[in-house]
C-alpha positions in Angstrom: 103.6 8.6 3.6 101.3 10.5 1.7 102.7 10.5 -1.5 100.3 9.6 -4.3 98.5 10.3 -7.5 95.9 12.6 -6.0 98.1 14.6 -3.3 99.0 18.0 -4.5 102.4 18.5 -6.4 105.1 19.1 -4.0 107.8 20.1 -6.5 108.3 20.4 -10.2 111.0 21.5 -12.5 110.5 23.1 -16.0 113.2 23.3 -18.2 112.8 26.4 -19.8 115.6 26.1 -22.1 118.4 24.7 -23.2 120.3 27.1 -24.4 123.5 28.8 -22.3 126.0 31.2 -22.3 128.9 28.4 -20.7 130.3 25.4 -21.8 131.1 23.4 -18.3 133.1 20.1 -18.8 130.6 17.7 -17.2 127.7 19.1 -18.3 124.6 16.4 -18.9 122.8 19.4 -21.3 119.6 18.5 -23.4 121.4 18.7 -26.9 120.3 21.5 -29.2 119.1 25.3 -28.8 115.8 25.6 -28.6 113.1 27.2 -25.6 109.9 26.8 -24.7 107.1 28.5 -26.1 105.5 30.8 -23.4 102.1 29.5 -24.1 103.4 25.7 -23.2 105.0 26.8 -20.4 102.0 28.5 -19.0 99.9 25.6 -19.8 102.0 23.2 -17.8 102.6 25.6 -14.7 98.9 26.0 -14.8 98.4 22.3 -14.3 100.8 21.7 -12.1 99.2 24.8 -10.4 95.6 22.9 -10.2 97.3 19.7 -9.1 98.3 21.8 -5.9 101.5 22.8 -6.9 103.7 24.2 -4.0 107.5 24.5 -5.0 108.2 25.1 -8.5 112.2 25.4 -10.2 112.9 27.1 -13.5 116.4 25.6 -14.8 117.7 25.0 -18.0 120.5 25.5 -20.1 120.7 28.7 -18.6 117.2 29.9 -17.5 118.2 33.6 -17.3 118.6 33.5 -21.5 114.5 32.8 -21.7 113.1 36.2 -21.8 109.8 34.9 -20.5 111.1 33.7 -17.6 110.1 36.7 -15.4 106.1 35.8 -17.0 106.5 32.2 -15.4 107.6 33.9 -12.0 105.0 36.1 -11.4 102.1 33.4 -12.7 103.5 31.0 -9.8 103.4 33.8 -7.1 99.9 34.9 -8.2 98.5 31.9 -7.5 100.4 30.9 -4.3 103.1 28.9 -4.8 105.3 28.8 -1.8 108.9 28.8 -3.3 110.0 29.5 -6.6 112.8 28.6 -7.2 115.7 29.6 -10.1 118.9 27.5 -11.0 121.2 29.5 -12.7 125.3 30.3 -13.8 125.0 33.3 -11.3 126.7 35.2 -14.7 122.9 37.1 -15.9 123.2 41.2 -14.9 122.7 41.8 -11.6 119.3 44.1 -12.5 117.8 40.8 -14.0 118.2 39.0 -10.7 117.0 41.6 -8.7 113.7 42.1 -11.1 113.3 38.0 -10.5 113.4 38.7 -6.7 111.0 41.3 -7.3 108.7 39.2 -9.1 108.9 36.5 -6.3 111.9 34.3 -6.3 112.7 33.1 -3.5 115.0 30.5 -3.6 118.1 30.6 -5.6 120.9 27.9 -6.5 124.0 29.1 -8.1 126.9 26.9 -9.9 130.6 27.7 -7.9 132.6 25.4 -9.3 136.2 27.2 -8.3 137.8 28.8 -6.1 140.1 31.2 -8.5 139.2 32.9 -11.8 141.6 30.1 -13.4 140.0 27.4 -12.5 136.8 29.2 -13.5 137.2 30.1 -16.8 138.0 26.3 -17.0 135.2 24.6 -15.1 133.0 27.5 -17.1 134.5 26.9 -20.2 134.6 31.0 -20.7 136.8 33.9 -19.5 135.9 36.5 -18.1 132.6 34.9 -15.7 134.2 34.7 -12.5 133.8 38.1 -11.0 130.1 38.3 -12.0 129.7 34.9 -10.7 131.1 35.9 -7.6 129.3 39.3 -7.3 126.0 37.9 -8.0 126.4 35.2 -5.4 127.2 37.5 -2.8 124.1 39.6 -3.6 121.9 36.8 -4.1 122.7 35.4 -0.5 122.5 38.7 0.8 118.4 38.9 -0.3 116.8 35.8 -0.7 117.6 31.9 0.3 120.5 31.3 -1.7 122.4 27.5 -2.3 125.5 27.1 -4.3 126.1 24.0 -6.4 129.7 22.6 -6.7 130.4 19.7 -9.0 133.6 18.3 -8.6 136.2 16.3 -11.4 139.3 15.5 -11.7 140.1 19.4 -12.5 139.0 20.7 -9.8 138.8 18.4 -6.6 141.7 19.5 -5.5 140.5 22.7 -4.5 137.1 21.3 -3.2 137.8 22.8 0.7 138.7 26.1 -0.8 135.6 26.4 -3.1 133.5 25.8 0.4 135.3 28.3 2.3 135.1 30.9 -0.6 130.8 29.9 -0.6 130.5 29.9 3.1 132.6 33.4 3.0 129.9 34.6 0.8 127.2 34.0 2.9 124.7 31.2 1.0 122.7 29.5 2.8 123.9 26.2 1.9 126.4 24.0 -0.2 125.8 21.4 -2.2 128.8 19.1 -3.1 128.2 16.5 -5.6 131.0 15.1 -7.9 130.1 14.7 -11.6 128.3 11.7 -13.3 131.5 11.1 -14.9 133.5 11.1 -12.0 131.6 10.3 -9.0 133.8 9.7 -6.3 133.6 9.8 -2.4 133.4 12.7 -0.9 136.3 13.0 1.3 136.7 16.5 2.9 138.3 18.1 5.9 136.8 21.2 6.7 136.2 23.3 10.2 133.3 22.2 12.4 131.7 25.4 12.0 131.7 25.6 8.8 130.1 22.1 8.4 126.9 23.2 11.2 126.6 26.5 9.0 125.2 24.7 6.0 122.6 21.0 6.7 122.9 19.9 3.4 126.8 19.9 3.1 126.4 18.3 6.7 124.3 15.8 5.3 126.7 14.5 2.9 130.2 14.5 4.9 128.5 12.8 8.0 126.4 10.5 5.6 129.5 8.4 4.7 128.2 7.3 1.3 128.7 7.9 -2.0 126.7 11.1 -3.3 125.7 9.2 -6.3 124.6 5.6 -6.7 122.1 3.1 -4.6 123.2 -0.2 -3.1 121.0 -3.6 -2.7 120.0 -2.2 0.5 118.6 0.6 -0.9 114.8 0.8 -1.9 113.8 0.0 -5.1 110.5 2.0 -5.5 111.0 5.7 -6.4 108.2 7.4 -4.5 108.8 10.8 -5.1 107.9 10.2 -8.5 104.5 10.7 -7.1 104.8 14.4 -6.1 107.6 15.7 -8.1 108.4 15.7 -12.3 110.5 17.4 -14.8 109.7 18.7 -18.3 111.2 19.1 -21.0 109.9 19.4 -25.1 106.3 18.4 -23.9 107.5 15.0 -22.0 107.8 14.5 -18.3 110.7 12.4 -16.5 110.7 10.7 -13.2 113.4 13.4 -12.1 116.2 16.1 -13.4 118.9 13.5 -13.1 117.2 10.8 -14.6 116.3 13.7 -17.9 120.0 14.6 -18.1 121.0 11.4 -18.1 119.7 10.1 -21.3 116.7 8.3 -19.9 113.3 7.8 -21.8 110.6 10.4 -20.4 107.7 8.2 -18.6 104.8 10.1 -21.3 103.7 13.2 -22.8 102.3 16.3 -20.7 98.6 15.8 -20.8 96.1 15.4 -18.6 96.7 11.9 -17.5 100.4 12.8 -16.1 99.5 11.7 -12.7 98.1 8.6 -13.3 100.6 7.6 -15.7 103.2 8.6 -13.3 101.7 6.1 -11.0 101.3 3.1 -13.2 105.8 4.2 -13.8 106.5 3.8 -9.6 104.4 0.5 -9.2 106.5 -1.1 -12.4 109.6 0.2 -11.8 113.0 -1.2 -10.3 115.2 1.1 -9.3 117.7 -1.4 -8.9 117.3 -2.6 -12.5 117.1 0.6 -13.7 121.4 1.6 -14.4 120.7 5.2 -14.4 118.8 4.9 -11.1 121.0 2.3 -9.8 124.6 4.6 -10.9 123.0 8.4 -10.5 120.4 8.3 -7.6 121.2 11.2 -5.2 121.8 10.4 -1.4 118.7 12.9 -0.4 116.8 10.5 -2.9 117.4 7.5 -1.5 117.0 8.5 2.3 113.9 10.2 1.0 112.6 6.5 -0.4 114.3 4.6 1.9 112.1 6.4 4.9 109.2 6.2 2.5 109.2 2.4 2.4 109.7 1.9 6.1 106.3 3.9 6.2 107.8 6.4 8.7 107.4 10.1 9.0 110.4 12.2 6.7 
């Protein structure tokens, strides 16, 4: 409702870099090797910070490989930013994570894509990950606010129930089941009550009865949280992650006029018309914008 080009920043990704250590099948990576420079990052988290910045995610590539990243932490918790936020493999020394929960993470979201090391090294694309994976999961959960992020295809949806049980056994706070831009089926999945009331976001999308990805003509076609939240990447910013991963053009440079420009984007743009909007747009998205248009409290 109160979404515009002066409220403060409610939640911005950087994309640190984006290089990493695996080689997942469905990956939507930013082509190249290449990370920020320290100075740009500062720059940007700085004016996000000004803009009222209160929920910030470092993500890549693999955010863990950028040896500045612990820099970028501390500046956010410095100046007050509520959660900070990491999205990472879950394959980084354990020492590394616990210097990033140190430093102020808060919030961390971890790829589980299989339930087996098999299946692992495949969805991974290396050996030898899944025990690392697995061990940092289950300390991560055990410290701070912890998510895991499972993408499903056709090589692994099969064990779909069994990746959940293996997350919820670990003890994360939450599960996020999304199939992969390639694949992008329903989610159909028959799991115990209580593991479904453990976790609000993998509530959300069984009882939801919709696809994960995609909007429908009923759907609104203004994206509002364009207003408070960006990603950046190589000095551009994007309406969101998705819409960056997926190829689409970057709405301008980072400058000083981000906000406004960002502004001038949501009153011209159709979702609907707009085939990465109208194919990728997440469910949390489009309830977030479809509440947003009907002018009612989220």
């Amino acid at each position: 409702m109160n979404s515009s080009m002066f409220s403060s920043l409610y939640r911005c990704e950087m994309l640190v870099t984006n290089r990493c250590n695996f080689q997942c099948p469905y990956c939507r990576s930013i082509k190249g090797e290449s990370d920020i420079s320290l100075v740009e990052a500062t720059k940007i988290l700085r004016d996000w910070i000004f803009e009222g910045l209160k929920n910030v995610r470092f993500s890549g590539g693999e955010p863990t490989l950028y040896k500045n990243l612990l820099d970028l932490v501390h500046i956010a918790r410095r100046n007050g930013v509520e959660h900070i936020a990491i999205s990472t493999n879950g394959s980084a020394e354990t020492e590394l994570y616990k210097n990033l929960i140190e430093g102020g993470v808060n919030d961390f979201s971890v790829s589980l894509d299989a339930c087996c090391a098999g299946t692992g090294s495949i969805m991974s694309g290396v050996d030898k990950s899944w025990k690392d994976v697995i061990k940092n999961i289950k300390f991560l959960s055990s410290k701070r606010y912890t998510t895991v992020g499972i993408v499903l295809n056709e090589r692994n949806e099969q064990e779909a129930e069994n990746i959940i049980m293996l997350a919820h056994d670990l003890g994360v706070a939450d599960i996020r089941v999304i199939p992969s831009a390639q694949y992008n089926k329903f989610l159909s999945l028959d799991l115990p009550p209580n593991v479904i009331n453990s976790h609000p976001i993998l509530k959300y999308r069984i009882t939801s009865k919709r696809h994960v990805r995609g909007l429908s003509r009923e759907d609104s076609r203004k994206c509002k949280l364009v207003l408070d939240d960006m990603a950046v990447w190589d000095g551009e910013h994007y309406p969101c992650i998705i819409y960056l991963r997926e190829g689409g053009r970057s709405i301008g440079q980072v400058n000083n006029s981000m906000r406004k420009s960002r502004y001038d984007w949501y009153l011209k743009h159709d979702s609907w018309k707009d085939i990465i909007c109208r194919k990728n747009c997440l469910d949390v998205c489009r309830t977030f914008n479809n509440t947003a248009a009907r002018g009612n409290s989220l």
